[in-house]
C-alpha positions in Angstrom: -27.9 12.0 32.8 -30.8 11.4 30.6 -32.1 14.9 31.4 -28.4 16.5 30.4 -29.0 14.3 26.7 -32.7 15.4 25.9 -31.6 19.1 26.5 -27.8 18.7 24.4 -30.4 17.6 21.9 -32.8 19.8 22.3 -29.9 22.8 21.8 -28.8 21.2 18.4 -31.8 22.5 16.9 -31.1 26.5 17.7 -27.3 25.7 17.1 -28.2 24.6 13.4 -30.8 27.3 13.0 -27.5 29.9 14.0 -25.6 27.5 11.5 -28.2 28.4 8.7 -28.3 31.8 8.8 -24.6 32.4 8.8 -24.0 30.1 5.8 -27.5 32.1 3.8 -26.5 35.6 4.9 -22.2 35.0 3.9 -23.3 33.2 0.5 -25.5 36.0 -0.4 -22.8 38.4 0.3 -20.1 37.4 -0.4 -18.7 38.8 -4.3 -19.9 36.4 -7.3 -22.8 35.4 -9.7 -23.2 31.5 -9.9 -25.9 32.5 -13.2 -23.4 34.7 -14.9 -20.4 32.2 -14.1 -22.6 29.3 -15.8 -23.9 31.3 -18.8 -20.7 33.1 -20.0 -18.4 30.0 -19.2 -18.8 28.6 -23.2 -17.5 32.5 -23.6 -20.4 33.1 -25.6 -22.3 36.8 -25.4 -25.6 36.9 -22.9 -28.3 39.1 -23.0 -29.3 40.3 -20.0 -32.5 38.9 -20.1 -31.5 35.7 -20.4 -29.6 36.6 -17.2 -32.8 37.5 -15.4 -34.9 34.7 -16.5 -31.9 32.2 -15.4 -32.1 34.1 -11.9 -35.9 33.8 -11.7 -35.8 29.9 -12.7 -33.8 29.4 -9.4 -35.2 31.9 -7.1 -32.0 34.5 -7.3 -34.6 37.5 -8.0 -36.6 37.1 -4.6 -35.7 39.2 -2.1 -33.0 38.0 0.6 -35.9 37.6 3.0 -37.9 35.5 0.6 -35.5 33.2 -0.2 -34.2 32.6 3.2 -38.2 31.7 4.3 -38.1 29.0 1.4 -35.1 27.9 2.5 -35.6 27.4 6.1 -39.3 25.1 5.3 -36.9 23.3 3.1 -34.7 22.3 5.9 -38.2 21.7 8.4 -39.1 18.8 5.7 -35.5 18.0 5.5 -35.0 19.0 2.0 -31.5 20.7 1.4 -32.9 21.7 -2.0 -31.4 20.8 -5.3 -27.9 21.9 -6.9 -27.8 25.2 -8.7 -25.0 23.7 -10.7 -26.3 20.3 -11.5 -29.9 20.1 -10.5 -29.3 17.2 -8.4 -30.8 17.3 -5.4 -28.2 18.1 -2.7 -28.5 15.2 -0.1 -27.9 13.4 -2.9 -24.5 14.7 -3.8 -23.8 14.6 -0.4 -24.8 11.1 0.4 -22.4 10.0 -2.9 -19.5 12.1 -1.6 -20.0 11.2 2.4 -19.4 7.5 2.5 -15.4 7.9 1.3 -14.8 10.8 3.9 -16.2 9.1 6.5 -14.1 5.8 5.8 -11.3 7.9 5.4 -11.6 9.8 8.5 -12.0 6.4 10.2 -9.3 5.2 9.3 -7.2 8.1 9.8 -8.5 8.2 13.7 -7.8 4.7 13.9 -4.1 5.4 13.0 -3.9 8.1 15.0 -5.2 6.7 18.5 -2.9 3.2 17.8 0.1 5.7 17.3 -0.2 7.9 20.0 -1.6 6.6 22.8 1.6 4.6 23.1 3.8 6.6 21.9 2.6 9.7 24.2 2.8 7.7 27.2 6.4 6.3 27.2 7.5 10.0 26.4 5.6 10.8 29.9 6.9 7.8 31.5 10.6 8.4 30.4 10.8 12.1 30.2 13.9 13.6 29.2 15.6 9.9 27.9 16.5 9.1 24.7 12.6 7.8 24.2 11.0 10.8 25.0 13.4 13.2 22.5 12.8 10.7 19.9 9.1 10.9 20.4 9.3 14.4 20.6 11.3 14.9 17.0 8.2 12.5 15.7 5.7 15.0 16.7 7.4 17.7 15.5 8.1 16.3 11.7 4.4 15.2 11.8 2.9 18.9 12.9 5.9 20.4 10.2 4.8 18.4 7.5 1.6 18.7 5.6 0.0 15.7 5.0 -0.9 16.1 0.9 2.8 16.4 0.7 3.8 12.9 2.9 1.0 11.6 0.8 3.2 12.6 -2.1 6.2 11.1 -0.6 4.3 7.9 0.0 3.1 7.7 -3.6 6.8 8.6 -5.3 8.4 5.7 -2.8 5.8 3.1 -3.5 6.4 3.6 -7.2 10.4 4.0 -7.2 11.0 1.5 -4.6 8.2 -1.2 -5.3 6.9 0.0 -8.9 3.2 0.1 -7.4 0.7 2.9 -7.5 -2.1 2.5 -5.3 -5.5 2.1 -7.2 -6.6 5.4 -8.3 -10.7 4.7 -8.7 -12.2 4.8 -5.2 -14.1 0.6 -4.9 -17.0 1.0 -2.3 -16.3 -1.9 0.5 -19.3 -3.2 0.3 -18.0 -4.0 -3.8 -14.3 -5.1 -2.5 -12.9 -4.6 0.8 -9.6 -5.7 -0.7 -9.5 -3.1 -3.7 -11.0 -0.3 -0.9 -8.3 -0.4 1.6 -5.6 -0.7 -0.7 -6.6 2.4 -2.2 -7.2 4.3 1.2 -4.9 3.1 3.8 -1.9 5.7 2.5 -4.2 8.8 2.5 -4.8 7.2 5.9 -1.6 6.7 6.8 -0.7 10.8 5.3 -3.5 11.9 7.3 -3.1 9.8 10.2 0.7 10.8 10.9 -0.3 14.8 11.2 -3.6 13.6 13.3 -1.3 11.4 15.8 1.4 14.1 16.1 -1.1 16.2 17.8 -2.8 13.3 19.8 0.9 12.8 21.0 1.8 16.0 22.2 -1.7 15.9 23.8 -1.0 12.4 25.5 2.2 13.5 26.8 1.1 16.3 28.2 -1.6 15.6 30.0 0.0 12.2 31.1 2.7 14.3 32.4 0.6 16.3 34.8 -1.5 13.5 36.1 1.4 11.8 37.1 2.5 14.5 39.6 -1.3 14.7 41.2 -1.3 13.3 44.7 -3.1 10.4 44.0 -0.6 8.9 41.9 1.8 9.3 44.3 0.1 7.5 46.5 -0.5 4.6 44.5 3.7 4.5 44.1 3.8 4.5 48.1 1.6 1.5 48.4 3.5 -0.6 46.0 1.6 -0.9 43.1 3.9 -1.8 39.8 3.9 0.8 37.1 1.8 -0.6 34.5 -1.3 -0.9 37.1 -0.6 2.5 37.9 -0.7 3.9 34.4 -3.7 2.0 33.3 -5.6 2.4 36.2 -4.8 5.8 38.2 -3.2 8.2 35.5 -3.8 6.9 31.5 -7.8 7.1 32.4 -7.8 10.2 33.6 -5.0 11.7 31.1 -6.8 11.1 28.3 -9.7 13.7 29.0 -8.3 16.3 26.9 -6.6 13.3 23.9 -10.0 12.8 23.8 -11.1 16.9 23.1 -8.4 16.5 20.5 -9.0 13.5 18.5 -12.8 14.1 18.2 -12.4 17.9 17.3 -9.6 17.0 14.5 -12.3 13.8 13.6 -15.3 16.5 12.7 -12.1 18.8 11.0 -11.8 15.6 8.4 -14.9 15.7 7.8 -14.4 18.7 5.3 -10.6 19.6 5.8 -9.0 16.6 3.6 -9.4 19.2 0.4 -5.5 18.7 -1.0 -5.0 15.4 0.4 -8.3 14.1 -1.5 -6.9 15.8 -4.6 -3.5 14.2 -4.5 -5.5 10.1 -4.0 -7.6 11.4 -6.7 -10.5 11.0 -3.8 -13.9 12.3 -4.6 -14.9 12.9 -1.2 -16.6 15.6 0.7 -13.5 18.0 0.5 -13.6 18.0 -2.7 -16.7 18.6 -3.4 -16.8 21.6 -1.1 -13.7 23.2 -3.6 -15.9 22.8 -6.5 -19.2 24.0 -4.7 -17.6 27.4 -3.8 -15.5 27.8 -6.8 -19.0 27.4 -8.7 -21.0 29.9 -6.4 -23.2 26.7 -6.1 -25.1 28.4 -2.8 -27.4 25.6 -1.9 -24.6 23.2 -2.3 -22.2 24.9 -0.4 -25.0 25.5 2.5 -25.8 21.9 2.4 -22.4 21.0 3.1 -21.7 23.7 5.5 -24.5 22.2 7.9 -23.1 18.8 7.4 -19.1 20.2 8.5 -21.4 22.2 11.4 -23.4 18.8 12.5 -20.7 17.0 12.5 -18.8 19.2 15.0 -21.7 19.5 17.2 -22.3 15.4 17.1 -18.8 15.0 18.2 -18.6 17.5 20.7 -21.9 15.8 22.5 -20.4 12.6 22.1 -16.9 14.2 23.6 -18.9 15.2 26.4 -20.7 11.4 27.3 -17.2 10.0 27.2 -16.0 12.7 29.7 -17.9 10.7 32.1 -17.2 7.3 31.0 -13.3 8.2 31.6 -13.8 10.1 34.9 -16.6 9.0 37.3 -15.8 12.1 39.3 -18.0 14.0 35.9 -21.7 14.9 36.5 -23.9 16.8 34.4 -26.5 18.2 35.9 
């Protein structure tokens, strides 16, 4: 086991490397001039050797090859470089941005495990009753709708029905855990309705076929009540793949809550990717790419321990 950790770990390093390339080579071909797009924005006539000076100050007129090499030591000593919008340096930004997202995507998890855990296992249990279509028509209306437009919905009744608006200026926690939550929980809630729609199907499905495996049926022939077998025999070993799920659409919040952020008025991570890209900001943008990309590979790894937490019959080798 320790041996399968030190060499997931190990492979991180080459998988961020692959990461880093990508992101360099697609921002530096993709159409679009982030030094023309900040010198004409006032509308105002530029010479174009203003142009090229601007490009030399931030290292635009090295060749691909050159620039890649800086940036690469910068990521050796940890240094995502500095915005070519603001200056700022780019952890920074991120570090601002990351501590909503993250609470957010909490949450949103949290929601989602509580809702469909349940929920997916009495549609298994009572396939084809009234339970199981009403679960069913849940998970559909949660995968239909998007969640920036249920977080709409939520907003419009909470002002029509109880003239509130949830706070619109995100309040850190650790400033007042009251003020935080009551401006989160109904992105949350948006976001955790889609998220647990999924996680349902997931649960039901799964449940489903490890309650035809032999070994379930076995348990029934000994006697043992229901809820021993569910907890015990078939919800353990079901939730292998709930668990693929959840932690794959976890790392997709990570950067994916773009609309939803923009309807809370959320300055999160999403956000900040929109206006990265719609600036050409390149070290921004690959700053935030390797976050999205570490953040999938963390959670994969961590997938992967819990595999054999669930199911003893898991080795790595």
């Amino acid at each position: 086991m320790t041996r399968y950790i030190l060499t997931r770990l190990l492979l991180i390093v080459p998988t961020l490397v692959t990461v880093a390339v990508l992101i360099f080579v697609i921002m530096r071909v993709v159409p679009g001039d982030i030094v023309a797009l900040r010198l004409v924005l006032g509308g105002s006539y530029i010479t174009p050797g203003v142009l090229e000076a601007e490009r030399a100050r931030l290292g635009l007129d090295k060749p691909m090859w050159a620039q890649f090499v800086d940036y690469l030591m910068g990521l050796v000593r940890f240094d995502l470089g500095t915005s070519m919008w603001s200056g700022a340096p780019v952890a920074r930004e991120i570090a601002i941005r990351l501590p909503l997202t993250l609470q957010l995507a909490v949450m949103a998890t949290v929601v989602a495990v509580a809702v469909a855990i349940p929920l997916g296992t009495l549609a298994a249990v009572y396939r084809g009753r009234w339970i199981d279509h009403a679960v069913q028509v849940f998970s559909v209306a949660g995968l239909a709708v998007p969640s920036f437009w249920l977080g709409i919905l939520l907003i419009l009744f909470l002002l029509t029905v109880f003239h509130y608006l949830p706070p619109l200026t995100y309040t850190p926690p650790w400033v007042d855990l009251r003020a935080n939550l009551a401006q989160l929980i109904w992105p949350a809630l948006a976001v955790g309705y889609r998220y647990s729609a999924v996680a349902t199907r997931m649960t039901r499905s799964a449940l489903l076929d490890v309650l035809r495996e032999d070994y379930v049926r076995t348990a029934w022939a000994k006697g043992l009540e229901r809820r021993v077998i569910l907890r015990r025999h078939a919800l353990r070993n079901a939730l292998l793949p709930v668990v693929t799920v959840i932690g794959l659409e976890f790392a997709f919040l990570i950067g994916g809550l773009v609309v939803t952020e923009q309807v809370f008025n959320l300055n999160g991570v999403g956000k900040l990717i929109v206006d990265a890209i719609s600036q050409r900001d390149y070290t921004l943008i690959q700053g935030l790419m390797l976050l999205v990309a570490s953040a999938y590979i963390l959670v994969n790894f961590l997938t992967d321990l819990l595999y054999a937490w669930l199911d003893p019959r898991i080795t790595f080798g």
